[in-house]
C-alpha positions in Angstrom: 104.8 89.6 95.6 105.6 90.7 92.2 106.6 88.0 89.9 110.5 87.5 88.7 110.8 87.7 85.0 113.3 84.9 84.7 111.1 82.4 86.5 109.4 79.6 84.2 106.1 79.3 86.1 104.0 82.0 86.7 100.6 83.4 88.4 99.6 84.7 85.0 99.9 81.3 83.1 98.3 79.6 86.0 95.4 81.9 86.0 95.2 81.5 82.4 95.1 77.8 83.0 92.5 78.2 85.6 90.0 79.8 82.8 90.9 76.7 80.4 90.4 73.5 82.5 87.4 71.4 82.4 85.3 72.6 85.1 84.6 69.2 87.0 88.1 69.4 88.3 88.0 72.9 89.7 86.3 74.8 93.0 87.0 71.2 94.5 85.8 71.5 98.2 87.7 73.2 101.2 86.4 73.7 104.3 88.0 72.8 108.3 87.3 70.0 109.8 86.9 70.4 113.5 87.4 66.9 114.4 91.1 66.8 113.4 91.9 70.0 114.5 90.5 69.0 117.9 92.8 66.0 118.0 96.1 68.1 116.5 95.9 71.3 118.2 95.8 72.8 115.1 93.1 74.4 113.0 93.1 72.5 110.3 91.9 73.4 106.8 91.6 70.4 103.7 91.3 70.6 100.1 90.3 67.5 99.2 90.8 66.9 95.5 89.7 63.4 95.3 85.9 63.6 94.3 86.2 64.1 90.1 86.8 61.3 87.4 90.1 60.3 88.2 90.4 60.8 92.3 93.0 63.5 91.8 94.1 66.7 91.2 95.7 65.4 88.1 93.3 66.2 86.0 93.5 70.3 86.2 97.3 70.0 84.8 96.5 67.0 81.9 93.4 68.8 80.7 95.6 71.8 80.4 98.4 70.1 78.8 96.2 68.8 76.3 94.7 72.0 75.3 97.9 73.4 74.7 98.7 70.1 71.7 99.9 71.6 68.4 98.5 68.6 66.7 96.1 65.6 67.7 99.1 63.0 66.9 99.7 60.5 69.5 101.4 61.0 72.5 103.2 59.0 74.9 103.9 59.8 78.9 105.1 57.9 81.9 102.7 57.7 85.3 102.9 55.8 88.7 99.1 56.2 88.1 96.7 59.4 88.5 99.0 61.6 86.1 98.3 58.5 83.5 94.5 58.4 84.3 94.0 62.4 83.8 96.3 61.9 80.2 93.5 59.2 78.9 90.5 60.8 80.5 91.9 64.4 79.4 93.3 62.4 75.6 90.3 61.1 75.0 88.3 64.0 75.0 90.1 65.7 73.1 90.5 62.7 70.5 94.6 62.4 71.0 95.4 58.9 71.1 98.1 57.9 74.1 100.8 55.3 75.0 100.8 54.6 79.0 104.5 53.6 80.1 104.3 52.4 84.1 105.9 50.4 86.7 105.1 46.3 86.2 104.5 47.0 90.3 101.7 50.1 89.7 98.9 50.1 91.8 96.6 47.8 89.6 93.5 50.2 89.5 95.0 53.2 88.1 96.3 50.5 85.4 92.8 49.5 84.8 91.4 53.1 84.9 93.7 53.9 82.2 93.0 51.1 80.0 89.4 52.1 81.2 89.7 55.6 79.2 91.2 54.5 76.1 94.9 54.4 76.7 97.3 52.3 75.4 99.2 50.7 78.8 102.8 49.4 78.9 104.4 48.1 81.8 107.9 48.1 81.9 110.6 48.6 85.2 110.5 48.2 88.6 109.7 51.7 89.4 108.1 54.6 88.1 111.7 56.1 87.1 112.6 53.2 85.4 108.9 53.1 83.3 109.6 56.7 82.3 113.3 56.1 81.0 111.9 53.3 79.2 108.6 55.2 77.9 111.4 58.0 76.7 113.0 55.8 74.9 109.9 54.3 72.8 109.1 57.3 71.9 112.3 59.1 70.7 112.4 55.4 68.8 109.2 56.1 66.9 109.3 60.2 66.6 106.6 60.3 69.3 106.1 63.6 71.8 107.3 62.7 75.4 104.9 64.7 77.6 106.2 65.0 81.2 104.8 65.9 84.5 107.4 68.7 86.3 109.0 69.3 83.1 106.2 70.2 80.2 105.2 73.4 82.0 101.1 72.2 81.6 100.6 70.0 84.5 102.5 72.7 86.8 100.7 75.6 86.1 97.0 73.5 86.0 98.2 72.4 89.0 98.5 75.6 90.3 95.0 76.6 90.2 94.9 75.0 93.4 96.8 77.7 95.2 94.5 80.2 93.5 91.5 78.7 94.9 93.0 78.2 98.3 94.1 82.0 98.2 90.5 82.8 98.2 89.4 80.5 101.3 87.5 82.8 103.4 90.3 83.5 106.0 93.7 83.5 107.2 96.1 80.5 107.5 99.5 80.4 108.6 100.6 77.3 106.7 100.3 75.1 104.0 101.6 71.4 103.7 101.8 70.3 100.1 102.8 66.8 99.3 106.2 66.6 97.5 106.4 63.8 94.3 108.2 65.3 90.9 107.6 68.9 92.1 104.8 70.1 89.9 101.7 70.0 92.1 104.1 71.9 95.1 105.8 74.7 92.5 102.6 75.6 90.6 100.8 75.5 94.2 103.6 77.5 96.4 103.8 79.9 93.2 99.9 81.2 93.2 100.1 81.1 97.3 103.3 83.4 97.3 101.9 85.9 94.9 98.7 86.2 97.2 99.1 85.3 100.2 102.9 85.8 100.6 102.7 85.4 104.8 101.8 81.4 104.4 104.6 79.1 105.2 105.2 76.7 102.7 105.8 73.2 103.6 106.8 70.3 101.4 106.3 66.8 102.3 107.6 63.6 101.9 107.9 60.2 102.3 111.6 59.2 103.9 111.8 55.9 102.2 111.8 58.5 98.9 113.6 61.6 100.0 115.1 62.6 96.9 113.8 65.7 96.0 113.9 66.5 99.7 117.6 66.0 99.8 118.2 68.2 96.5 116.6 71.3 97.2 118.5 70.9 100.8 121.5 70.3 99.1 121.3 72.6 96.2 122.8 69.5 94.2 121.1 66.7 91.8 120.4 64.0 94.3 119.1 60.6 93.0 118.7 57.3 94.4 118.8 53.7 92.8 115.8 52.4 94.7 113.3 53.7 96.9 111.2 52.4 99.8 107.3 53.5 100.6 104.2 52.7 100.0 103.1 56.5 98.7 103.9 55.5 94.8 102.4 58.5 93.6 105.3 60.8 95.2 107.9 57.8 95.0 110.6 59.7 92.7 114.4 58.4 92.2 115.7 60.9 90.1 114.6 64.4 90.4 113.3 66.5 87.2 116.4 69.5 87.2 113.5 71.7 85.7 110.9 71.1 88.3 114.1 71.9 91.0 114.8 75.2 89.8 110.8 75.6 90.1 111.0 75.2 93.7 113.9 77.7 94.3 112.7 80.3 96.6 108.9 78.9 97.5 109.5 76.5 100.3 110.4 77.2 103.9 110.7 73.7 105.3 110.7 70.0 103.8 109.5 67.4 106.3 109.7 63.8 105.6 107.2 61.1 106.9 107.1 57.4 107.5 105.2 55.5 105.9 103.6 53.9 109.3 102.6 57.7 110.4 101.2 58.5 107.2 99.0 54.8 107.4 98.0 56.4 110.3 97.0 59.8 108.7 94.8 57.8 106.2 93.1 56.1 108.8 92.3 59.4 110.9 91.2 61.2 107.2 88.7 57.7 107.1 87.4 58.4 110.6 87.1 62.0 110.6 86.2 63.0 107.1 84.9 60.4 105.7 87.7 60.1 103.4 89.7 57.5 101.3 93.0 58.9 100.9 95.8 57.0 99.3 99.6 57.4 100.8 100.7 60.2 98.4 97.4 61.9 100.0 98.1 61.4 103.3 101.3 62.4 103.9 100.4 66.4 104.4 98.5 65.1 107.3 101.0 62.8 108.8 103.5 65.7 108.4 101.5 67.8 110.7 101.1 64.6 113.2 104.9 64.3 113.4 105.4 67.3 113.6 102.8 68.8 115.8 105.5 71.3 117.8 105.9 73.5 114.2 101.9 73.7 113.7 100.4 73.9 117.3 98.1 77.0 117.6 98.0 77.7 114.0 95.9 77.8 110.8 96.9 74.9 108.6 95.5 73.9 105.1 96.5 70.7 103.2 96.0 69.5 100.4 94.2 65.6 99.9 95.7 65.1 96.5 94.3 61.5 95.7 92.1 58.9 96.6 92.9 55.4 94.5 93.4 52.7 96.5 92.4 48.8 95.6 89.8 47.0 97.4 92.9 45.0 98.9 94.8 48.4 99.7 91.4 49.3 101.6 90.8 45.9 103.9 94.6 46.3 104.7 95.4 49.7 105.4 92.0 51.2 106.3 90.6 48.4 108.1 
């Protein structure tokens, strides 16, 4: 597929990226599991992006992002959790000092891994949305860069280098199911997939207690929402980035949403069949391909396993 000029993300910035990023986040492990695929019909393929410092594939975007400072000044951001953990881990390497802002709800151990890795944390709103407005407006108080996820371009393209990796998996798939948060991990993804393998299927997932996103790129309008409802906080977004929407334009074949008791479930099967702790945000590519199983029986299916924080409570409760 040969790239359009006007479009803001692109393979060659991604592959750039890829040649920047701190190695222990890259050539993360993908392989299929024949258990699932036994017990989906499907054959499944994972990427599981959870064994690294911060249990995410946040870290290929913030490592980017932080090459790419002018200066070393501080900097402040807004996270439900893993995009704030790969900001200090990435920050302090790189000597930047960094202002936190999340939810007063966040899950507690991404707040402590932050702390952990040098960040300054504040916890302010009820929601990741309402952390990030009150982050933005900290730092336009004190003259202080606002880096975003889904709008700085960084954390889009870094998280591209997924897709690149995934276009060299050693054979054919028919789809791909990429969980859907603010956009960046599914744009930068779906962008390096369409360039090089331009026959996958893209398919975007989220939870239906936080449809948002979803509903916008259905609707081709700004869709928000004043609250939101699921336990997958790291794709749990109320307001949509307009940037990050006119990312998606033209990469996505079908948006699925999930409950939140199928992608429990999902979790518990990645637990029992690879081993895996995945939190919600992680699971819902799987659960997508569970309630769904009529548009993926037969095929070759990869997903992506995003993250893997969950509190010792989180754990007892939800994996058993």
């Amino acid at each position: 597929m040969t790239e359009s000029s006007d479009r803001r993300i692109t393979l060659a910035r991604i592959e750039e990226a890829e040649r920047a990023i701190d190695p222990v986040y890259l050539r993360t492990p993908q392989y299929v599991n024949e258990s699932l695929s036994d017990l989906l019909g499907a054959r499944l393929i994972l990427k599981v992006e959870t064994v690294n410092p911060i249990r995410s594939f946040k870290g290929r975007g913030a490592t980017w992002l932080v090459r790419n400072l002018a200066t070393r000044d501080r900097i402040m951001c807004a996270s439900a959790g893993n995009f704030g953990q790969a900001m200090a881990w990435s920050c302090r390497a790189a000597g930047v000092p960094i202002t936190i802002y999340a939810s007063v709800n966040a899950n507690p151990l991404k707040i402590e891994r932050m702390r952990a890795f040098g960040a300054e944390v504040i916890l302010a709103g009820e929601d990741f949305d309402a952390a990030k407005a009150a982050g933005k407006a900290a730092a336009a108080a004190q003259g202080i860069r606002f880096v975003e996820d889904s709008l700085d371009p960084e954390p889009t393209e870094g998280a591209g280098t997924m897709g690149l990796e995934l276009a060299r998996f050693g054979e054919e798939f028919d789809a791909l199911v990429v969980p859907l948060g603010n956009g960046a991990m599914l744009a930068g993804v779906a962008t390096a997939i369409r360039a090089l393998r331009p026959n996958v299927r893209i398919v975007a997932v989220q939870s239906s207690g936080a449809p948002a996103m979803t509903e916008s790129m259905l609707s081709g309008t700004l869709v928000t929402h004043e609250r939101i409802d699921t336990i997958a906080d790291g794709i749990g977004v109320r307001q949509p980035v307009p940037q990050a929407l006119d990312d998606l334009k033209g990469l996505v074949q079908d948006y699925l949403l999930v409950p939140d008791s199928v992608t429990l479930e999902a979790m518990r099967l990645y637990h029992l069949h690879a081993g895996l702790v995945v939190e919600p945000s992680g699971g819902v590519g799987l659960g997508a391909i569970m309630a769904h199983r009529g548009l993926f029986a037969g095929q070759r299916v990869a997903t992506i396993v995003c993250g893997g924080n969950l509190t010792a409570a989180q754990m007892k409760e939800w994996l058993g």
